[in-house]
N, C-alpha and C positions, 0 to 999 in steps of 0.2 A: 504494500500500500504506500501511499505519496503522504508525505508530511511536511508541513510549512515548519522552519526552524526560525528563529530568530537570529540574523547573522547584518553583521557591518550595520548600516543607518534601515533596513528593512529585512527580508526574510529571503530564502531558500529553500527551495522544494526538493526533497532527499525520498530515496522508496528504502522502504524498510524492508523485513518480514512481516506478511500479513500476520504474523502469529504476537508481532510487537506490541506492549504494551503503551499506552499514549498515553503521559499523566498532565492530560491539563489543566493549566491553572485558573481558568474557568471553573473546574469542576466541582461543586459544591453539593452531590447528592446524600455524601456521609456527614455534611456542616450542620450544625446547628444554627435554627433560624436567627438572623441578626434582630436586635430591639425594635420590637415597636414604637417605641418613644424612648432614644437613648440621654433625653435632658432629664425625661423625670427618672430614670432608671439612675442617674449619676447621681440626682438630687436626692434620690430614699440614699444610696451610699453614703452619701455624706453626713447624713440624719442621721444615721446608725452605723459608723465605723467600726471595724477590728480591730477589738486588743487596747482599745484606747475609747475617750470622750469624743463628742465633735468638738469642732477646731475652737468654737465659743469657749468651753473648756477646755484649753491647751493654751491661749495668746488672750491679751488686753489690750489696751491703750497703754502707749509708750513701749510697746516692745517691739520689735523688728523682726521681721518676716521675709524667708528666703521661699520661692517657687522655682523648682528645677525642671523646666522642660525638655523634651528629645527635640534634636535639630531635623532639619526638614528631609533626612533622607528614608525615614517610614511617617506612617501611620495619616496622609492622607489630607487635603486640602478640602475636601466639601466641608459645610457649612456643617454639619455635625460629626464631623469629623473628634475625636477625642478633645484632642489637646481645646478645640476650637469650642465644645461646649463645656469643662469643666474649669476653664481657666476664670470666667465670670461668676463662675455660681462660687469660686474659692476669695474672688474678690468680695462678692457679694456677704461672705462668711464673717471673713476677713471685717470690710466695715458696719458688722452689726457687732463684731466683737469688740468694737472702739478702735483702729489697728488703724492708722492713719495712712494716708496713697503714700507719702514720701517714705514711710518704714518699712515700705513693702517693695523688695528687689527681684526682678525675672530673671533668672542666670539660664543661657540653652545652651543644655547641657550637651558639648558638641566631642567632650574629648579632645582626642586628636584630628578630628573632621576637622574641614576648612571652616570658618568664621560664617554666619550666617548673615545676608546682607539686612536693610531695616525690613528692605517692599518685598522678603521670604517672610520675614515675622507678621509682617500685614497679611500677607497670604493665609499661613495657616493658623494664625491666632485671632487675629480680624482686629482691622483696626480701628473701630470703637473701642474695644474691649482695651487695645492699646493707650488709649489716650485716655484710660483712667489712671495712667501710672504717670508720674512726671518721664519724659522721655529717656532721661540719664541715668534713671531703673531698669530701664530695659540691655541686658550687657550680654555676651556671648562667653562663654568660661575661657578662660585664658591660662594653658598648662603652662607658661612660661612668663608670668606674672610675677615678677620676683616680691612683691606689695601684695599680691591679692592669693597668692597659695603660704599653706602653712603645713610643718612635717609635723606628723606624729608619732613618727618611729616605726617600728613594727608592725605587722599584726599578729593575731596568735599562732599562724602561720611562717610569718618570721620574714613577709614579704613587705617592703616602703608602703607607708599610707602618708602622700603630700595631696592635701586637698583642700580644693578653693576655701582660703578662707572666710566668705561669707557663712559657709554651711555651718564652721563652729562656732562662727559670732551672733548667730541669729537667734532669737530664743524661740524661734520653731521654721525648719525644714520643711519645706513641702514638695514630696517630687512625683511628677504627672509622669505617667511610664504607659509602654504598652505591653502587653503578653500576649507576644504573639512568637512564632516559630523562629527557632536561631541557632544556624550550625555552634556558635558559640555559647555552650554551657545549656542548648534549649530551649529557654525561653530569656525573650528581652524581659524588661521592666523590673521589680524587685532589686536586689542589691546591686543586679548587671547593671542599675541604673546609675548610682552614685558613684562606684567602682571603677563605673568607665568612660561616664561624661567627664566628671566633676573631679579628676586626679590627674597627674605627671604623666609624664611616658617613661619615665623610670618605676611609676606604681605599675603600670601598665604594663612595661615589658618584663615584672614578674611572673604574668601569667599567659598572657599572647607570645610565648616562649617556646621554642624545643621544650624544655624541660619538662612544660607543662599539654602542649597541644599535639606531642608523640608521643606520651602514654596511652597505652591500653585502653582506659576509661572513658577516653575523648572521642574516638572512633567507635563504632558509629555516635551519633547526636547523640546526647543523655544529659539531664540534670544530676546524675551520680556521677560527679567527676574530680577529680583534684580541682579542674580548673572553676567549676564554682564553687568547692569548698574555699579556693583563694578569695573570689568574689566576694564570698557572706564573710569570711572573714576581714577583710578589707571595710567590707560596710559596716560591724562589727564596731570595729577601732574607731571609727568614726564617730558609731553612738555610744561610746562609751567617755567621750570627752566633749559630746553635744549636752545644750542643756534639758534636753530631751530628745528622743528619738525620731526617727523620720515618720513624717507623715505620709504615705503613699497612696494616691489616687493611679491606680492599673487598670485598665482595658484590656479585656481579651478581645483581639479582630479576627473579622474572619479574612477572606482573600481578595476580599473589595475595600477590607479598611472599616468595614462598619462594628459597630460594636455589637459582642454575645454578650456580653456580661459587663459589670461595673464591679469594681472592689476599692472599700476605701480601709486606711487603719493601719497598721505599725505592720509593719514589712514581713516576719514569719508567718503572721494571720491571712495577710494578703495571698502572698506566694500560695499558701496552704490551700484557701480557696478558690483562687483564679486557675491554676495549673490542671487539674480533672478537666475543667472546659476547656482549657487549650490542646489540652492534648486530645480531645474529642474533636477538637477543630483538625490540627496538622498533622494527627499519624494517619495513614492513609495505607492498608492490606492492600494491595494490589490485586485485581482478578486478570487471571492468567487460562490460559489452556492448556499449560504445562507447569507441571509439578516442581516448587523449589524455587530456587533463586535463581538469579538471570545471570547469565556471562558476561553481559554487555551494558553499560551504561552509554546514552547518547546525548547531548547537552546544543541546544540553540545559544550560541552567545551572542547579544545585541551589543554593538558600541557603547550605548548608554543606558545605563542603569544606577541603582540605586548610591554608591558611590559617587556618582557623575559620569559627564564626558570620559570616554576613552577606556572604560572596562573591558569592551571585544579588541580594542586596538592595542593599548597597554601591557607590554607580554608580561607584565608581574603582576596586576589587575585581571586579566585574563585567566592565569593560573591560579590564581587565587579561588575565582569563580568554580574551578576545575574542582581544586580541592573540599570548597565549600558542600560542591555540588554532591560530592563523595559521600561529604561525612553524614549529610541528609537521605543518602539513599541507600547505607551498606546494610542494613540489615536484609533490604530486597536482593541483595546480589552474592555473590559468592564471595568467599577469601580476599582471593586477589582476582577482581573483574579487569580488563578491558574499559577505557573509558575512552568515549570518542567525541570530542567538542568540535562544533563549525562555529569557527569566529575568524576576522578576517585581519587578525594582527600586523596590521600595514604599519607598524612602528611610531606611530603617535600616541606618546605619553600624555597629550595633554601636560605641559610644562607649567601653566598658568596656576591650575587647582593642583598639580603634583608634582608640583618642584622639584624634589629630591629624587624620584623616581627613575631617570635613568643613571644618574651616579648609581645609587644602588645597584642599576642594573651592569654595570659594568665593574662594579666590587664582583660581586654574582657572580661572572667567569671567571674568576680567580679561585673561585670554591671546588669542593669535589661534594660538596651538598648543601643543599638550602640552610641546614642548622651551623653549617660553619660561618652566616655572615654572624652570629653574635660574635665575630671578631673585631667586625664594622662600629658595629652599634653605637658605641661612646664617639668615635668621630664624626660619623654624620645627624647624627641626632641631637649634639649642640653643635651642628656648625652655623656659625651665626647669617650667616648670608641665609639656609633655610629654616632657621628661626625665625629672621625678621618677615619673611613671607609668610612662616605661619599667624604672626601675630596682627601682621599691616594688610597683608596683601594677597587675604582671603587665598590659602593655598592649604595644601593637606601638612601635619607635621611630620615631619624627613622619618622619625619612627614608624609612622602608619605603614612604609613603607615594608619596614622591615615583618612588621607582624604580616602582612600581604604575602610577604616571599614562604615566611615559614607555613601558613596556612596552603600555600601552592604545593609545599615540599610533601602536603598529606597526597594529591595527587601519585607522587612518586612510592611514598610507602603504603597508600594501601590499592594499588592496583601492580596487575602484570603488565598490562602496556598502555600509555596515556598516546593516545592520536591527537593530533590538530589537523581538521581537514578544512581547506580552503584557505589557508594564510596567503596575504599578500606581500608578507617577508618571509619565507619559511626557517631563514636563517634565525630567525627571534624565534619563533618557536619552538626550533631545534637549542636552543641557548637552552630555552625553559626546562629540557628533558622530553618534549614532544617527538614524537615519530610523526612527520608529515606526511599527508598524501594530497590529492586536489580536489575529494570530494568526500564524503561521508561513503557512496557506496562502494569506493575504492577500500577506505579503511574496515567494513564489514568483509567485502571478500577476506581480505588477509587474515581476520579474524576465522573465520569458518576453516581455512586453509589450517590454519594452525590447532583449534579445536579437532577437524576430523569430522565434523557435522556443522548444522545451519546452527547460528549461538540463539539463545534466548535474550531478548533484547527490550531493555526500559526507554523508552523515549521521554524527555523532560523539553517540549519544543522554546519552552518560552523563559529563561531567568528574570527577568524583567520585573515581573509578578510575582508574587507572596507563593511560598513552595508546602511541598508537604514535605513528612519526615514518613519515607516510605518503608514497607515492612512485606513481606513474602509472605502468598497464600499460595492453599494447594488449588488444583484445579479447580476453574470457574467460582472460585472464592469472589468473598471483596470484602 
């Protein structure tokens, strides 16, 4: 059968095995229906939070208030989008509990992402809603703020906790998260939230690490992992020198962005109750006509996506994607599958949002594997020329890059052969560890050649859109 993949700035039509399974990301038969009214669904959360009071009881007059939102690379621009209807009804909390506009600071929580401009913030927070703040409240987190982060040592883990210091000077945190599906650690929002917006890239490359993201536990997807045991501990340390602990407003979405659920309340109770709906949302049994797990994983990679510009072009964004792709679909596939990406890696890093990105990429050939750039690390992650880009001039921080490379290297460890079909440089995606060919049905023959029969084959045509975390059924299952 013929299938549209998502490749360069449109798509590509590939023929599979009819016997291939197609997961797209359309597909919403196992989802839970989204809210019928997701304002008053936020509004009962906030009435009756977990583990804690409403916020009336937590802040007064004269005390200062910190709101941590996600940057605009999930969770959705329509008009009831998350972030867009609970950021007023927390304002609205907020001035009945005496809590005045100017003690109340927006930080988006962007991590090591590029800087968010003001007309993104109007976008997905609306700007009415904006112009109840004084404008000089509304700020982007800044890991390299030497005035505005503060260290706190440890965590019980034994990994840096340096985090913006608003969150400990405030006398209540508030962070707006989503829960929704994520190669990393599972699900976003919960402690991934503070952990990884709102700290360093020295807190950060504790865990975005070798050490940590090629272990055993992290392959496939799973919230039992070292790497979010780092997480909760991280956020941990955090509320342990806060004057009270995080308040957390999560959303579980489904794969249009809308909301299943509201959860409001101190962050164990949260996670506790959101996570059964998300995982009702994103594991997704595969129905098959054959027995067992699949040989072959197949991946549509578009130029742009959720990162930005230049994800199918970018051959360290690219592999990245590869790896991600991996860690969302192993328990559907075998051992060591076959992975076959069309993306059209014509060698545009996009330099403006990813600065750092081709240095790295040319440390990279100097390695004999993705975990030897932690020998990089400390030079290009303060080298001050892509510091001052990440701080001025709206671009990704020169780290981002590095966690990209080691997530790509999952590519390499957990398959037998990673294809790149349709490069426009093949010589970049042979750098990457790719085996080229010029089409996707080039790279299945050689597949089948090598198995000794037709493989069993997952098709994921679209990255673009919100994924499932897939899992193996037996025949005509789902």
């Amino acid at each position: 059968m013929q299938v549209e993949l998502e490749y360069g700035d449109g798509h590509v039509t590939v023929e599979v095995p009819d016997d291939a399974v197609v997961v797209s990301s359309d597909r919403t038969d196992h989802e839970p229906e989204p809210l019928a009214d997701p304002v008053a669904a936020t509004r009962a959360a906030l009435d009756a939070p977990l583990g804690c009071g409403p916020i009336a009881d937590l802040v007064g007059p004269g005390q200062r208030v910190t709101i941590a939102f996600p940057d605009r690379v999930k969770g959705g621009q329509h008009e009831t989008a998350h972030r867009r209807v609970v950021l007023p009804q927390l304002l609205d909390d907020l001035e009945k509990a005496g809590v005045a506009p100017e003690d109340i600071r927006l930080v988006c929580a962007i991590g090591l992402h590029r800087k968010n401009r003001w007309e993104e913030f109007e976008a997905y927070l609306g700007r009415d809603t904006l112009a109840r703040l004084p404008r000089a409240n509304v700020v982007n987190h800044d890991a390299e703020d030497p005035d505005g982060m503060v260290d706190l040592g440890l965590s019980g883990l034994g990994d840096p906790v340096q985090v913006n210091r608003a969150v400990v000077d405030s006398d209540l945190t508030i962070l707006i998260g989503h829960t929704a599906g994520n190669p990393y650690g599972g699900f976003s929002g919960g402690y991934k939230m503070p952990a990884t917006g709102l700290t360093s890239w020295r807190s950060i490359a504790s865990h975005h690490a070798p050490r940590s993201l090629y272990r055993e536990d992290f392959v496939p997807v799973s919230t039992r992992s070292r790497f979010r045991d780092q997480l909760r501990a991280i956020g941990q340390r955090m509320e342990e020198v806060m004057p009270q602990p995080f308040f957390s407003v999560d959303a579980v979405l489904d794969s249009r962005s809308r909301q299943l659920g509201v959860y409001a309340g101190r962050i164990p109770e949260v996670e506790q109750a959101s996570w059964p709906l998300a995982t009702a949302r994103t594991d997704l049994r595969i129905e098959s006509s054959w027995d067992g797990p699949a040989d072959v994983l197949v991946v549509g990679i578009p130029r742009t996506f959720h990162y930005g510009p230049g994800m199918g072009s970018n051959p360290i964004l690219m592999t990245q994607a590869v790896g991600s792709s991996l860690i969302r679909a192993k328990r559907a596939l075998v051992d060591k599958p076959v992975v076959i990406a069309a993306a059209v890696c014509d060698g545009w890093f996009n330099s403006t949002e990813f600065p750092p990105y081709e240095a790295a990429f040319e440390r990279l050939q100097a390695c004999q594997h993705p975990a030897d750039m932690v020998q990089h690390q400390e030079e290009l992650a303060t080298d001050p020329e892509w510091v001052y880009r990440y701080r001025h001039h709206y671009g990704y921080h020169p780290f981002h890059a590095f966690s990209m490379v080691y997530v790509g290297g999952i590519a390499r460890e957990h398959s037998s052969q990673f294809f790149l079909a349709g490069a426009k440089r093949p010589d970049l995606a042979r750098a990457m560890g790719a085996r080229t060919t010029a089409t996707v049905e080039e790279a299945l023959r050689e597949t089948a050649a090598a198995l000794g029969r037709p493989p069993r084959v997952i098709v994921v045509p679209a990255l673009s859109q919100p994924a499932f975390h897939l899992t193996a059924g037996g025949a005509g299952t789902s």
